[in-house]
C-alpha positions as CSV (number, residue, x, y, z in Angstrom):
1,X,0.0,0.0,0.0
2,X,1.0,3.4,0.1
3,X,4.1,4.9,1.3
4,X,2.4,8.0,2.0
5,X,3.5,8.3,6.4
6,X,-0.3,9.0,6.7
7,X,-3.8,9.8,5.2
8,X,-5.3,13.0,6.3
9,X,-6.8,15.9,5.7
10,X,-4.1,17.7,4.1
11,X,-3.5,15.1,1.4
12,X,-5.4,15.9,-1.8
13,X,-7.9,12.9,-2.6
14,X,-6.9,13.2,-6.3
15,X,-3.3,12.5,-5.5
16,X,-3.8,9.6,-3.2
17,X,-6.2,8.5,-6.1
18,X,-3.1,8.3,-8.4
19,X,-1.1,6.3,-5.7
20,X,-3.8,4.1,-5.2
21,X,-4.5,3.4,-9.1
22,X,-0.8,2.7,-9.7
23,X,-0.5,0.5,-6.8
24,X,-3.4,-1.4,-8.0
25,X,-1.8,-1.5,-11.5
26,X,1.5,-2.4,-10.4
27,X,0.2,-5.0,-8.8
28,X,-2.2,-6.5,-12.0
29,X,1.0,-6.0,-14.1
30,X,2.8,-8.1,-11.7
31,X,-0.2,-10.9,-11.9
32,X,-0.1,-10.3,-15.8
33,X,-4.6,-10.3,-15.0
34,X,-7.0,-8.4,-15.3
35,X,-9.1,-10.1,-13.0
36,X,-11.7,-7.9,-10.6
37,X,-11.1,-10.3,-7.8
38,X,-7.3,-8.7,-7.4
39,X,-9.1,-5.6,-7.0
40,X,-11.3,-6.7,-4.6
41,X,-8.4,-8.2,-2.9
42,X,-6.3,-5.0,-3.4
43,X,-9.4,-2.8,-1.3
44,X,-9.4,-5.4,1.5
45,X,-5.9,-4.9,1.8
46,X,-6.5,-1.6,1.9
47,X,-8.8,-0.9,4.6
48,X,-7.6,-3.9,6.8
49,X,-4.2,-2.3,7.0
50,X,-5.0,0.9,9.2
51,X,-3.3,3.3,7.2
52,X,-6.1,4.6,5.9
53,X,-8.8,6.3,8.3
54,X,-12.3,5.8,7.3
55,X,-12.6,9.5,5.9
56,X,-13.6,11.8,3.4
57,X,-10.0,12.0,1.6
58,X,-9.9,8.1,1.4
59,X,-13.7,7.5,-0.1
60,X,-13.3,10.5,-2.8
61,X,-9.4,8.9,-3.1
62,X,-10.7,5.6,-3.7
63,X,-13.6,6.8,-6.1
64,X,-10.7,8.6,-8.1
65,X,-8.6,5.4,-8.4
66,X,-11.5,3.5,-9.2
67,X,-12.0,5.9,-12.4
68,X,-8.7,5.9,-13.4
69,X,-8.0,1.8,-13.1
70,X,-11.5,1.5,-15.2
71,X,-10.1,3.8,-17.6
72,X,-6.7,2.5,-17.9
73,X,-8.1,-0.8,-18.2
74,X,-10.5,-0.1,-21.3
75,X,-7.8,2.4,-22.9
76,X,-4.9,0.1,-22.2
77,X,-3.6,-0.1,-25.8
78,X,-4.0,3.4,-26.7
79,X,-2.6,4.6,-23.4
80,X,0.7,2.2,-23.8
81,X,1.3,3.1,-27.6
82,X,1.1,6.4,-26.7
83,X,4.1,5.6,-24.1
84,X,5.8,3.5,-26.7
85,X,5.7,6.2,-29.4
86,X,7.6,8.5,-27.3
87,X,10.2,6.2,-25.9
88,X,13.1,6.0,-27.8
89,X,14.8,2.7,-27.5
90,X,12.9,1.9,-24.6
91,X,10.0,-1.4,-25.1
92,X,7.4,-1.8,-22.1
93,X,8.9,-4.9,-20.7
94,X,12.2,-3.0,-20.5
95,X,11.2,-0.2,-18.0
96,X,10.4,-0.2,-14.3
97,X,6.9,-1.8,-13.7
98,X,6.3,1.2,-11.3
99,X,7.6,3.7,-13.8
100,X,5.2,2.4,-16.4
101,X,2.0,2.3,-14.4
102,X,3.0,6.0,-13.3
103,X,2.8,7.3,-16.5
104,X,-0.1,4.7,-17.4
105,X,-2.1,6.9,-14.7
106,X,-1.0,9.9,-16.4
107,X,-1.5,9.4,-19.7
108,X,-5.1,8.4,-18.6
109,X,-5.6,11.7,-17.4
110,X,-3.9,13.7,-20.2
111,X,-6.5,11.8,-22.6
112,X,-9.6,11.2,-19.9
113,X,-10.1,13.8,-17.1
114,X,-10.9,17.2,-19.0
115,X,-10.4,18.3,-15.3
116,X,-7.1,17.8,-14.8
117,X,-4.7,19.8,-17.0
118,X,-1.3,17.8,-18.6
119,X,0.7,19.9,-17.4
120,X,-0.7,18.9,-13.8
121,X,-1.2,15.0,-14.7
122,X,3.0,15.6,-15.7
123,X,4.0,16.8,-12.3
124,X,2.1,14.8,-9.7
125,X,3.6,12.0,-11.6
126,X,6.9,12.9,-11.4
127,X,5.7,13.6,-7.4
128,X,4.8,10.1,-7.1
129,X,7.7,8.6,-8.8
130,X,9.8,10.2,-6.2
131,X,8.4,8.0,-3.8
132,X,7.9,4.9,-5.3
133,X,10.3,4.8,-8.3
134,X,13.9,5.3,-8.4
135,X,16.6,8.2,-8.5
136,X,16.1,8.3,-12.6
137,X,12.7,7.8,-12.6
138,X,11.3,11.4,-12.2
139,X,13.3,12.4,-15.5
140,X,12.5,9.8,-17.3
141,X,8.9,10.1,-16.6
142,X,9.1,13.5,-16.8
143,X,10.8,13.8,-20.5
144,X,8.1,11.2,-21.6
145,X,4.8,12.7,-20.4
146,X,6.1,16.3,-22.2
147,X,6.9,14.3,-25.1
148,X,3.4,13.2,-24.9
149,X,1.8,15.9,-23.8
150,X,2.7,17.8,-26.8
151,X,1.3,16.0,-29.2
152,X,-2.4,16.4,-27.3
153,X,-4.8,18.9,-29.1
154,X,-5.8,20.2,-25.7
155,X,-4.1,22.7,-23.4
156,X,-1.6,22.0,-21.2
157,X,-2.1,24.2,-18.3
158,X,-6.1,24.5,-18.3
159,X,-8.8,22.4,-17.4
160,X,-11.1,21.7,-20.4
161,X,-14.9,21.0,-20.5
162,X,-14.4,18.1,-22.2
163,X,-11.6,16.2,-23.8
């Protein structure tokens, strides 16, 4: 689960949303399945492991990752060619499992959530990566999701109405 010290107030319900989607992706990449018992599985986890209070931030964060995880899921292919198409060298396989479902959370969001501008989608992922990824990952995600981001007919700092 999250590496995140602790849920509160103070934590946006859209970032822990991201942590919580890519946790749950990581973790069906791993199982190479996409079956809904794992996720199932993955919320029991969740709640039974007492780093997550039974509040506000955690419901909305958990409504969020549910979004994006249904999202990624039915826009897999397009999501990951869109990776592939801007990563020179680089196959799938080859990068860090946590690395890719970071950017498959962000890309979803770049293409999905008219809400959330790129540019925003861009840095919480970086955010995140510092956490969970490694020294490297936050340029490499970083370069990628630009690389991306330019190529999306919307803008990149402003919220659209839809996408």
């Amino acid at each position: 689960m999250t590496n995140s010290s602790e849920i509160n107030s103070q934590v946006h319900f859209k970032r822990l949303g991201r942590e919580l989607a890519m946790q749950f992706m990581f973790e069906e990449d791993l199982a190479e399945t996409s079956d809904d018992r794992l996720l199932a599985l993955f919320w029991q986890q969740a709640e039974e492991s007492g780093k997550f209070p039974g509040n506000r931030v955690f419901r909305k964060g958990r409504d969020y990752a549910e979004k994006l995880i249904k999202m990624i899921r039915d826009d897999r292919e397009r999501i990951d060619r869109m990776i592939l198409d801007k990563s020179e060298k680089w196959n799938l396989d080859r990068m860090a499992a946590v690395d890719r479902n970071i950017m498959r959370v962000a890309v979803c969001e770049m293409l999905h959530m008219a809400d959330v501008p790129p540019i925003v989608s861009i840095n919480e992922a970086v955010g995140i990566s510092k956490i969970y990824g490694s020294e490297k990952s936050g340029t490499f995600i970083n370069g990628l999701l630009n690389a991306i981001k330019d190529d999306l007919t919307r803008p990149a700092r402003e919220a659209v109405d839809k996408v």
